[in-house]
N, C-alpha and C positions, 0 to 999 in steps of 0.2 A: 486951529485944530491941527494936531500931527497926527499924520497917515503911520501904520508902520506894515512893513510888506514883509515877506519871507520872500525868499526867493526858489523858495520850492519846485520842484519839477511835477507837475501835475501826474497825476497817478490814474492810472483807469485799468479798471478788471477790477479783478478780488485781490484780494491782499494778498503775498505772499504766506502760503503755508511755515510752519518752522519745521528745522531739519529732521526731525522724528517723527513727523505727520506724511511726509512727500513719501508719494506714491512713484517710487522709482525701482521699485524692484518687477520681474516679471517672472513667472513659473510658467512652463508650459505643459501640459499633460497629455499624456497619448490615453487614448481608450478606444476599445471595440466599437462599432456602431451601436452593438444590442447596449452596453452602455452607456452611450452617448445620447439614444432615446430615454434609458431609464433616470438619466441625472434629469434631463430635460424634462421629465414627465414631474419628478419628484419636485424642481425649480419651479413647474407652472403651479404645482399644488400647494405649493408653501404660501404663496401669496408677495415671496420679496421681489424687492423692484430693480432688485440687480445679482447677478453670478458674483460677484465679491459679497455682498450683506449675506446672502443666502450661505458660501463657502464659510466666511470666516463666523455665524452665527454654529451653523454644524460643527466646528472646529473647535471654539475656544471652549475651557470651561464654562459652560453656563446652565447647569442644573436647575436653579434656581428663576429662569427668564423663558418667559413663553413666547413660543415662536407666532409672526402674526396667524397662521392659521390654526394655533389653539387659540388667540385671542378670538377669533371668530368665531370657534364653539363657544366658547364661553359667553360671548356675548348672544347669539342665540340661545342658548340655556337660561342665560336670565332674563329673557323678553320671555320665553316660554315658561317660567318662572312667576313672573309678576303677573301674566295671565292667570295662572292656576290658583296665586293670593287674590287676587281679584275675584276669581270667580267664588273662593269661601267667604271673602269678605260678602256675597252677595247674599251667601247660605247663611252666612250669621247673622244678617241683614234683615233677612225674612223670617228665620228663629226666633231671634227678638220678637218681632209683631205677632208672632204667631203666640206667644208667651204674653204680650201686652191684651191681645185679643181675650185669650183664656183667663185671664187676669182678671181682666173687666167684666166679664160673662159671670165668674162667677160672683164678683159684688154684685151682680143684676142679682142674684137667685136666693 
């Protein structure tokens, strides 16, 4: 049997990012306190899990992309949604028999 080795240098961590991805740049911003509570207020209510997703989601164009805390109306809307087909499903449900009932009453008569 032949072995064949590489002689590689073992690598540990995550890969290297490529040079358009690295996060080497830094911006610094001054603000007022009263606005430094108000971003902070506006950050905890979005629901993002970081001051960069949250800046650059407010930022780029993105008309079209719900931020995660309309994803969270939204998904409470359609559990409270499928509630409310359920509970017609229930009304039509008993409509029926109620119409099967009368149905047959009257073959009786």
């Amino acid at each position: 049997m032949i072995y064949f080795y590489t002689m590689e240098k073992n690598k540990i961590g995550r890969p290297r990012l490529p040079e358009n991805e690295k996060k080497d740049q830094l911006l610094r911003i001054y603000m007022s306190k009263n606005e430094k509570d108000n971003f902070k207020k506006a950050f905890k209510e979005s629901m993002y899990t970081t001051y960069l997703k949250f800046i650059l989601e407010k930022t780029i164009n993105s008309e079209n992309i719900l931020s995660p805390a309309e994803l969270n109306i939204l998904r409470e809307c359609s559990l409270e949604t499928q509630e409310v087909i359920e509970q017609y499903k229930r009304v039509g449900n008993n409509f029926n028999q109620l119409i099967r009932l009368a149905q047959a009453e009257k073959k009786n008569t």
